[in-house]
N, CA, C and O atoms as a MOPAC input file, in Angstrom:
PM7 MOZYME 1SCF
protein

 N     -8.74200 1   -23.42800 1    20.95700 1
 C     -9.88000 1   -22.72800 1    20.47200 1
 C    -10.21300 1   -21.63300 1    21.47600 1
 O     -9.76500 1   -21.87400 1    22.59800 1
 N    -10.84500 1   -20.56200 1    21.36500 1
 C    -11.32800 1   -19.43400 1    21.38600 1
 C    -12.26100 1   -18.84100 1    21.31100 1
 O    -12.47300 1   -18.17100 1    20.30000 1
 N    -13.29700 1   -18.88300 1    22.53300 1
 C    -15.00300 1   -18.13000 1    22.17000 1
 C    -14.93400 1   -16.79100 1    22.68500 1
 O    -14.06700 1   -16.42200 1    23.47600 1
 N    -15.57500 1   -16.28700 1    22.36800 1
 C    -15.69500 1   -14.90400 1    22.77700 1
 C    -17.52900 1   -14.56800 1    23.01600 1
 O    -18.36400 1   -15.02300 1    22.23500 1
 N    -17.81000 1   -13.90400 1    23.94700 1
 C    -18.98400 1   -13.51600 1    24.49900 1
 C    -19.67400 1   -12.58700 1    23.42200 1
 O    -20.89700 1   -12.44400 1    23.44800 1
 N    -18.98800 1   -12.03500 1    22.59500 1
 C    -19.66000 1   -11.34600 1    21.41000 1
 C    -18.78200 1   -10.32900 1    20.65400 1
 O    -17.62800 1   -10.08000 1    21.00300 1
 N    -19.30300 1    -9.84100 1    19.75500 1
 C    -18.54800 1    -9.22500 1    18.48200 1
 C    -17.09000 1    -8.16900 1    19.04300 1
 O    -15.98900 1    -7.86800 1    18.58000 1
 N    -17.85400 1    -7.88400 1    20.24700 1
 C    -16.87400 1    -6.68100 1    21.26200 1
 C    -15.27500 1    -6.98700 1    21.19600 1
 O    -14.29000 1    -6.45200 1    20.68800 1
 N    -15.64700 1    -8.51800 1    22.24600 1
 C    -14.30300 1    -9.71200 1    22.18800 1
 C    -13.83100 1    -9.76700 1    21.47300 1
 O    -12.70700 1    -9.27000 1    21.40000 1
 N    -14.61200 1   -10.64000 1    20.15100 1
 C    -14.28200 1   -11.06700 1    18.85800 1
 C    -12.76900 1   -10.01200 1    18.67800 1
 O    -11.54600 1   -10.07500 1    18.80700 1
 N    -13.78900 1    -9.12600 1    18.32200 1
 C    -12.58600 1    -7.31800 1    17.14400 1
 C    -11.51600 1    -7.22000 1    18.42100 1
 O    -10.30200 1    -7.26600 1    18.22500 1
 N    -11.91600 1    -7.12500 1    19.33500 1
 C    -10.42400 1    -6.82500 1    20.47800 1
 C     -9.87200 1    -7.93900 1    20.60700 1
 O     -9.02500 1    -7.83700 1    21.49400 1
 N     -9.91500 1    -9.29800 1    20.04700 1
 C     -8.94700 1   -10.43200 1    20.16600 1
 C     -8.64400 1   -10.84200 1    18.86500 1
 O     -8.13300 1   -11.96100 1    18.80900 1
 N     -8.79700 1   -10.30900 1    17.89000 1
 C     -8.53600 1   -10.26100 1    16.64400 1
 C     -7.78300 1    -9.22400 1    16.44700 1
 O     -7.09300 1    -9.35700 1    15.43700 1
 N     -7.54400 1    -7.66600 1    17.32700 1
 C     -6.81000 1    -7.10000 1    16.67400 1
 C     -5.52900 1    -6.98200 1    17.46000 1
 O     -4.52800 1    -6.30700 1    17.22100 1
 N     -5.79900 1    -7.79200 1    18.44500 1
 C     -4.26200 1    -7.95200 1    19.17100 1
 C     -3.28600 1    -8.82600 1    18.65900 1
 O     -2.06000 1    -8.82500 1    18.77900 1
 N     -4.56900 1   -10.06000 1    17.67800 1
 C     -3.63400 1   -10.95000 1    17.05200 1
 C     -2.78700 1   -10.55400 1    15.68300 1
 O     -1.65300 1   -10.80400 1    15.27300 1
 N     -3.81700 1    -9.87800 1    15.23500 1
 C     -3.24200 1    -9.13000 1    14.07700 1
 C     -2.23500 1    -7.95700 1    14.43900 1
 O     -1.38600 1    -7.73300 1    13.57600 1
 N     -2.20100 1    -7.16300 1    15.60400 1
 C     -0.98100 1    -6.25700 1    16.08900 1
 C      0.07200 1    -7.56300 1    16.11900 1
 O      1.04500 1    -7.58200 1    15.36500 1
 N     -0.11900 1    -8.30500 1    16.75900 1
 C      1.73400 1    -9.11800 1    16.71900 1
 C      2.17200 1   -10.02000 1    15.82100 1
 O      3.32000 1   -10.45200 1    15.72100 1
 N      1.02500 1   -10.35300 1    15.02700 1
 C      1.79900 1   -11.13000 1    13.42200 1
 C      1.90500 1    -9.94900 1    12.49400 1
 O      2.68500 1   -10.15200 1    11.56300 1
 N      1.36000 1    -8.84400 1    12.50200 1
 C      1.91200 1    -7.78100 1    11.36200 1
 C      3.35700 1    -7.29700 1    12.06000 1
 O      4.17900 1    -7.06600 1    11.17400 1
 N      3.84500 1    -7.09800 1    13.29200 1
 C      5.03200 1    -6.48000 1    13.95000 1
 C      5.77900 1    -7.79500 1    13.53800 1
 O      6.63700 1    -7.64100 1    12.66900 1
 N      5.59600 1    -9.04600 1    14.01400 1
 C      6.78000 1    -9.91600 1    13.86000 1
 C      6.71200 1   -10.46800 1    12.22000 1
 O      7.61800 1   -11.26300 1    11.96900 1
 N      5.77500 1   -10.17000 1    11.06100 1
 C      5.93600 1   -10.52300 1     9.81200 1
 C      6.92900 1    -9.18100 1     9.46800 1
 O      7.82000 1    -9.17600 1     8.61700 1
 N      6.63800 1    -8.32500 1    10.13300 1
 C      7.92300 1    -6.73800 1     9.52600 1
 C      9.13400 1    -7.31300 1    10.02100 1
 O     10.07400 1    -7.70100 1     9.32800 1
 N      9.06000 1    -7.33900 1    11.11800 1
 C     10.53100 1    -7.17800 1    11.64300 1
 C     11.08000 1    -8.53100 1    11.01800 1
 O     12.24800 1    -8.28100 1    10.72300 1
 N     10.77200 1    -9.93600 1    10.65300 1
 C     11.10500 1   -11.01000 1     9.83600 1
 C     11.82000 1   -10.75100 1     8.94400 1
 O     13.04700 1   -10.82200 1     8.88700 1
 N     10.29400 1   -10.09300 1     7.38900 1
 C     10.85900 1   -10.47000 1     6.52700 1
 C     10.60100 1    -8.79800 1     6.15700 1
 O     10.79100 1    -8.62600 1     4.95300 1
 N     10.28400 1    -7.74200 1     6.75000 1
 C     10.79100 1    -6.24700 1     6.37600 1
 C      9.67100 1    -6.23200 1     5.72300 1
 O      9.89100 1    -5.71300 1     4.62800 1
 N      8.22300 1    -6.63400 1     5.86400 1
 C      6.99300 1    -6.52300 1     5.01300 1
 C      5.76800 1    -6.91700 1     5.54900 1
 O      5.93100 1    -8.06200 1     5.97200 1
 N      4.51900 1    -6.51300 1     5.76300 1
 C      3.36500 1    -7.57600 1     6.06500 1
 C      2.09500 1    -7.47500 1     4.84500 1
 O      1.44200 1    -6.47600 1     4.54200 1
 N      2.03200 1    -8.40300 1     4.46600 1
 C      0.79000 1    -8.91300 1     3.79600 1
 C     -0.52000 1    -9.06500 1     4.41600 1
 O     -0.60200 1    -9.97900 1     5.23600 1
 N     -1.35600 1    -8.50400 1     4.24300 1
 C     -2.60100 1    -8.85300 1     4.74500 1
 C     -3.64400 1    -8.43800 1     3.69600 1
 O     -3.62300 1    -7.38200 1     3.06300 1
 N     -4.57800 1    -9.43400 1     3.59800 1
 C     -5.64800 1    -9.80200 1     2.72900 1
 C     -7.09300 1    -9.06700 1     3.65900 1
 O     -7.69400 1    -9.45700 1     4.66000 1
 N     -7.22900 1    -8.06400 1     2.92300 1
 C     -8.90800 1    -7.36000 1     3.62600 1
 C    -10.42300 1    -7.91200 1     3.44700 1
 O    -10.94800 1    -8.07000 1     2.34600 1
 N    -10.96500 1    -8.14500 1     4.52400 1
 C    -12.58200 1    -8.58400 1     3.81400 1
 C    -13.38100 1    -7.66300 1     3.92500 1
 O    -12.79700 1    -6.64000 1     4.28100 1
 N    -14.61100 1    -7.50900 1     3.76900 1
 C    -15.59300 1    -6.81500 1     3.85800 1
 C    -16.70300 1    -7.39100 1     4.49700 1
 O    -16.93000 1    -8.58500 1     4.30400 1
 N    -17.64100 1    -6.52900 1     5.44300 1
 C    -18.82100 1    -6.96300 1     6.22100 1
 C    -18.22600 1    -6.51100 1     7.64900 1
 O    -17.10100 1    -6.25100 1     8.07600 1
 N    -19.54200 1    -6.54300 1     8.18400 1
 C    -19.61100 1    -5.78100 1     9.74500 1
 C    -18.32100 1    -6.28600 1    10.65400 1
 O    -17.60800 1    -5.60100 1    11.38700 1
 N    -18.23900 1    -7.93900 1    10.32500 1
 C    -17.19700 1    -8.09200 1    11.81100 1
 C    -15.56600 1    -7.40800 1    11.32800 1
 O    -14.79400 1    -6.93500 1    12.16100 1
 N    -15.28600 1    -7.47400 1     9.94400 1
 C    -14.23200 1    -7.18400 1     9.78000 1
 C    -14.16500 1    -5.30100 1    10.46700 1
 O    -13.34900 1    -4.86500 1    11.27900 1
 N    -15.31600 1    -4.53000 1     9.78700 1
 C    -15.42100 1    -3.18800 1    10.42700 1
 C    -15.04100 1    -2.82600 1    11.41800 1
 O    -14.44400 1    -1.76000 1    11.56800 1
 N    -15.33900 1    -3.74200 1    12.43500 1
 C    -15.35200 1    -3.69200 1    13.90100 1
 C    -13.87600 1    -3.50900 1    14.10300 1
 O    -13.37400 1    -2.59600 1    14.75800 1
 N    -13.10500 1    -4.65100 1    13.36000 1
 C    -11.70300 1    -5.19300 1    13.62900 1
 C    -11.03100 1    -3.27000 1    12.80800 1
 O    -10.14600 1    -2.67100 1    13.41900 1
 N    -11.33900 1    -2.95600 1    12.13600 1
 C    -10.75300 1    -2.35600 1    11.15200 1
 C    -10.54300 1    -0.39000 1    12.16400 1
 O     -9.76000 1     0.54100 1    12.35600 1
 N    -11.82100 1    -0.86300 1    12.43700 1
 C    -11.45300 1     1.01000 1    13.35800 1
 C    -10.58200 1     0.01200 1    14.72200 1
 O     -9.40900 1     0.29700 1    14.96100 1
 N    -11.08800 1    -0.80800 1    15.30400 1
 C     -9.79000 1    -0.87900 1    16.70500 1
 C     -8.79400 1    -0.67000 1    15.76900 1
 O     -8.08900 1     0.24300 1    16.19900 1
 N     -8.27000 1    -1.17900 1    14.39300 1
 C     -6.65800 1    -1.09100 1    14.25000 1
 C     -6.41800 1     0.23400 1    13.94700 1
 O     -5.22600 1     0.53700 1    14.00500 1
 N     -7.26300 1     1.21100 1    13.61000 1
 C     -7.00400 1     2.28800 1    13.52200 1
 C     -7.34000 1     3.76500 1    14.18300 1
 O     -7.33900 1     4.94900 1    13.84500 1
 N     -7.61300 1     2.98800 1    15.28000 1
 C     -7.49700 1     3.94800 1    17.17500 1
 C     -5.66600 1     3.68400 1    17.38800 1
 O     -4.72500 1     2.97500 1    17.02900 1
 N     -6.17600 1     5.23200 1    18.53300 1
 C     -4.44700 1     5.43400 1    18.56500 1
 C     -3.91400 1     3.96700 1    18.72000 1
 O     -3.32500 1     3.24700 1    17.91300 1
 N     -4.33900 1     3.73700 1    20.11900 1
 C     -3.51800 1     2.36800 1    20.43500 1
 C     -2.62400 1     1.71400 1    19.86400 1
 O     -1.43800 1     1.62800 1    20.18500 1
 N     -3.45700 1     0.97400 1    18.53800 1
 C     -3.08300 1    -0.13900 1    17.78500 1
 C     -2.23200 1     1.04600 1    16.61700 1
 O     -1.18800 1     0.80900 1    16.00900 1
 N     -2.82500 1     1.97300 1    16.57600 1
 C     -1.64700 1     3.06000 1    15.41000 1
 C     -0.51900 1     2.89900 1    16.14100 1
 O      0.40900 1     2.39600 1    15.50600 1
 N     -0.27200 1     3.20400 1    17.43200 1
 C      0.80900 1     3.09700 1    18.02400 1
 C      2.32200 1     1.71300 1    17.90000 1
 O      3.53100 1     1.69200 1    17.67400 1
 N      1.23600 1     0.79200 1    18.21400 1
 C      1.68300 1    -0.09400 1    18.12500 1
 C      2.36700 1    -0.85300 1    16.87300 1
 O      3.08600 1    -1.84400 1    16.74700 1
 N      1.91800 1    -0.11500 1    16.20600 1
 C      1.88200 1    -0.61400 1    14.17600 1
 C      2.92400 1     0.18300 1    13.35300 1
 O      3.49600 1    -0.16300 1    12.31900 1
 N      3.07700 1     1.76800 1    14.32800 1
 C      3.93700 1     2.79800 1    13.78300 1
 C      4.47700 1     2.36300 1    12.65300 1
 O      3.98100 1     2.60100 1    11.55200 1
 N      5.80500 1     1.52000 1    12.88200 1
 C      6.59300 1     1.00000 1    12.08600 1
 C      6.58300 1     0.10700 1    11.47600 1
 O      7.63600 1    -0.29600 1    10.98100 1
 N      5.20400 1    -0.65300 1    11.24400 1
 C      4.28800 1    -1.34400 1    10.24200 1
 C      3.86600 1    -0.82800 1     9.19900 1
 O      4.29200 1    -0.87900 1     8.04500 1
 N      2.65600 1    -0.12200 1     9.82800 1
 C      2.12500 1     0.65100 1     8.47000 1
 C      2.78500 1     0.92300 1     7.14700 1
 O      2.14200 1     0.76700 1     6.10800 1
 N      3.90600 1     1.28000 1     7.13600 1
 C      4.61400 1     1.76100 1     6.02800 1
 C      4.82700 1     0.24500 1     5.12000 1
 O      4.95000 1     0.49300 1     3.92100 1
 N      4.89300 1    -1.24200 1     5.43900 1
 C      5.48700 1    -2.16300 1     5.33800 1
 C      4.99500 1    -2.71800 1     4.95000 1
 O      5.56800 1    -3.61000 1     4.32600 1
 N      3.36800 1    -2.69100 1     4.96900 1
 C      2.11900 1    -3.54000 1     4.95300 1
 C      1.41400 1    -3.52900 1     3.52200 1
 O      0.92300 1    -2.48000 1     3.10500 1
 N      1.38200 1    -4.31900 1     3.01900 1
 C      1.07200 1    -4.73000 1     1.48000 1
 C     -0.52200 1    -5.11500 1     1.46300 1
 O     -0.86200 1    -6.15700 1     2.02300 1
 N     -1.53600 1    -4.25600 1     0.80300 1
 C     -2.70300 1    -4.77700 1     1.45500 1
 C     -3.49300 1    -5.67600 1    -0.19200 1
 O     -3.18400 1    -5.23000 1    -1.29700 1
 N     -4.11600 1    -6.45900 1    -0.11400 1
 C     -4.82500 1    -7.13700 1    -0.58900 1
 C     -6.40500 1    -7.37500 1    -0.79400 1
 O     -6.75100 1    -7.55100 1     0.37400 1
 N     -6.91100 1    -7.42400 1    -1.13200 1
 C     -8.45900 1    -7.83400 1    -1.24500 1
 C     -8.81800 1    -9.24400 1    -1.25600 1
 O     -8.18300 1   -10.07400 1    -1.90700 1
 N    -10.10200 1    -9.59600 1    -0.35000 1
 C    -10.30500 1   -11.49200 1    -0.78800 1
 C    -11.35700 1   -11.28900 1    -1.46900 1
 O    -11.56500 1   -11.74900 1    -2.59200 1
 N    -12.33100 1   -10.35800 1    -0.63000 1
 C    -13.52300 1   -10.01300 1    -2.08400 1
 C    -14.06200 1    -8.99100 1    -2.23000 1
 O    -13.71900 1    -8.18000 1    -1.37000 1
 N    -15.01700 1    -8.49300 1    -3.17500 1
 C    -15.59200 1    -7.42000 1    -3.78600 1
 C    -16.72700 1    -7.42400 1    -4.47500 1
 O    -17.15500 1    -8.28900 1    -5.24000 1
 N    -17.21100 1    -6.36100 1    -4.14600 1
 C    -18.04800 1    -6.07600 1    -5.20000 1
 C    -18.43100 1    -5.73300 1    -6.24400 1
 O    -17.96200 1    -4.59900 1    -6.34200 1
 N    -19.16700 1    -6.00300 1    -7.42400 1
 C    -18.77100 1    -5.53000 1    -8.53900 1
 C    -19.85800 1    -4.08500 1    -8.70900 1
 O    -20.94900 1    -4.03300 1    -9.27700 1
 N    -19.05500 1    -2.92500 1    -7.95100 1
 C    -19.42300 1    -1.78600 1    -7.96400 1
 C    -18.23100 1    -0.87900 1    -8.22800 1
 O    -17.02500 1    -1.11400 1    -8.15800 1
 N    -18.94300 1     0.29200 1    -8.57100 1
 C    -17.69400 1     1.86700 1    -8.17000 1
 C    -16.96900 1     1.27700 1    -6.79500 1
 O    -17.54500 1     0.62700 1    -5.92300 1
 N    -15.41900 1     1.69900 1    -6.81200 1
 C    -14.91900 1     1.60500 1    -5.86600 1
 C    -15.28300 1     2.35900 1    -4.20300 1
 O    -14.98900 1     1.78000 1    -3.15700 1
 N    -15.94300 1     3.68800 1    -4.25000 1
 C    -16.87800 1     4.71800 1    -3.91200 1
 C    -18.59300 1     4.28700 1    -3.32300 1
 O    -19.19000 1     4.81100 1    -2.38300 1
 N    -18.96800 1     3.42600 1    -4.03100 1
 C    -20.01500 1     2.43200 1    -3.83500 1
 C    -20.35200 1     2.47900 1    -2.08900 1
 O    -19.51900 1     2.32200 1    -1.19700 1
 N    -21.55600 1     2.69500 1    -1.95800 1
 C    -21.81000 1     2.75900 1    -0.54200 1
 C    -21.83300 1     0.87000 1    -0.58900 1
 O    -21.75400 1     0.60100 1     0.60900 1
 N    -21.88000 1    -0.07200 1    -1.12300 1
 C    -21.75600 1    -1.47900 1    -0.90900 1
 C    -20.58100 1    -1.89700 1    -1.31800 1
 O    -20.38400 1    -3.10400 1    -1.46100 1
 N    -19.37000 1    -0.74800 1    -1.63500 1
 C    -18.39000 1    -1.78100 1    -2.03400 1
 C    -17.58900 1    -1.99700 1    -0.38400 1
 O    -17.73000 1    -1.51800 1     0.74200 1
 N    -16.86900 1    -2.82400 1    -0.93300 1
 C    -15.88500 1    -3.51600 1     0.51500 1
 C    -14.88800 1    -2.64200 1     0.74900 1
 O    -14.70900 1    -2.16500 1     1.87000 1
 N    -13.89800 1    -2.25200 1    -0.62800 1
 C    -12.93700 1    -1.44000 1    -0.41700 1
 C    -13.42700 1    -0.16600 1     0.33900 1
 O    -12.98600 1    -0.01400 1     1.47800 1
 N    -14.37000 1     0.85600 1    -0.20900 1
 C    -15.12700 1     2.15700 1     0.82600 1
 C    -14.61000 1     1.79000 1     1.97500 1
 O    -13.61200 1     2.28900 1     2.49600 1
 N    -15.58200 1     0.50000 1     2.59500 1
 C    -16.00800 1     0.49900 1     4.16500 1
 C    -14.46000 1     0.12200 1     4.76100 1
 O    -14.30800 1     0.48200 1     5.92900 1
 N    -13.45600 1    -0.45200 1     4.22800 1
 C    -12.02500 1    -0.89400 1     4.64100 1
 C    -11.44500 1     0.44800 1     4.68900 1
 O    -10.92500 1     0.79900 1     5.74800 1
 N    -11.46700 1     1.61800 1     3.22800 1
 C    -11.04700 1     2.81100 1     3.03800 1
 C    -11.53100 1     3.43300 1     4.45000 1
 O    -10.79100 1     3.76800 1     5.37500 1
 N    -13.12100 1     3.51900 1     4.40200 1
 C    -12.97600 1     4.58200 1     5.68600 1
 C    -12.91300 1     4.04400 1     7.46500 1
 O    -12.83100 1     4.53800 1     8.58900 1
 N    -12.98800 1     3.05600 1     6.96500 1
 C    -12.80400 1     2.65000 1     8.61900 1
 C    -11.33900 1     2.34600 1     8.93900 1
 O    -11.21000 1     2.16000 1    10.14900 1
 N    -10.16100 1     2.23000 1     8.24400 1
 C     -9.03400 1     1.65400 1     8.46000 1
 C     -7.88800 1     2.68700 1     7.62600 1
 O     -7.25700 1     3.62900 1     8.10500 1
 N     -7.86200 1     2.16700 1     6.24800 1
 C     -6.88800 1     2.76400 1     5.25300 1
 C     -6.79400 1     4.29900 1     6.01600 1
 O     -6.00100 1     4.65500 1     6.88800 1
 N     -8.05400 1     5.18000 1     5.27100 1
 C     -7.37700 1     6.58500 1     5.23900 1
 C     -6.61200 1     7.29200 1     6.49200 1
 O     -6.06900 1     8.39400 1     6.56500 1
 N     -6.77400 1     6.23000 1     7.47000 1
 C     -6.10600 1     6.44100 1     9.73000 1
 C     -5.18500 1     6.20900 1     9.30200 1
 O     -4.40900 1     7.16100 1     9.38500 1
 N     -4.65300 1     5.08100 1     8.67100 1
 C     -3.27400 1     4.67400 1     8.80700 1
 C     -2.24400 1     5.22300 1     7.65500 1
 O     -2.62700 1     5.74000 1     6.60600 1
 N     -0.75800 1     5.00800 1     8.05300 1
 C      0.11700 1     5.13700 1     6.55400 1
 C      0.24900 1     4.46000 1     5.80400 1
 O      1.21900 1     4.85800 1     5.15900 1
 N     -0.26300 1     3.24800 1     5.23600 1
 C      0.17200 1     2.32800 1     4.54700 1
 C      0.42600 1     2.95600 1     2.79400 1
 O     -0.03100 1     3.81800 1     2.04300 1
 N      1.11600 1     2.22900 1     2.80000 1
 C      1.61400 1     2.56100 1     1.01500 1
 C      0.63700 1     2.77900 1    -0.06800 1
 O     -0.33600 1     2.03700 1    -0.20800 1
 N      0.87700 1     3.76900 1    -0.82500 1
 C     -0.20400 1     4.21400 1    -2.06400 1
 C      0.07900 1     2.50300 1    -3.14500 1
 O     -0.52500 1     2.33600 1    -4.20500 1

């Protein structure tokens, strides 16, 4: 187990974990799956992955990465409350991932 002193920790030890299971799910099976949530802590997680750094690190991810939804809102996709928006602008439109 794993505490972290606050949300800071949390997103920077969450997105290191998520940098090396999306690199070793590519290089595996040539693909990564990942399921997006919505709400503040995921936000947090969602711009570190899409600062250079973790772009860096993902290069040859991004392209590979199959993205998913766990939930939503039943709004316009555009929706200042939908989930997809806040994933769109904090993450998606930084990175390359597949249309």
């Amino acid at each position: 187990m794993e505490v972290w002193r606050d949300a800071v920790e949390l997103s920077t030890r969450a997105a290191e974990l998520f940098t090396g299971i999306a690199v070793r799910s590519a290089e595996a099976r040539g693909r990564f799956s990942v399921a997006l949530s919505g709400g503040s802590t995921p936000k947090a997680l969602y711009r570190l992955l899409a600062d250079n750094a973790h772009q860096n690190s993902l290069a040859e991810t991004w392209p590979l990465t199959h993205v998913f939804w766990t939930d939503e809102r039943s709004v316009p996709p555009l929706d200042p409350q939908s989930n997809y928006r806040m994933a769109r602008e904090a993450l998606l439109m930084h990175v390359p991932v597949p249309d």
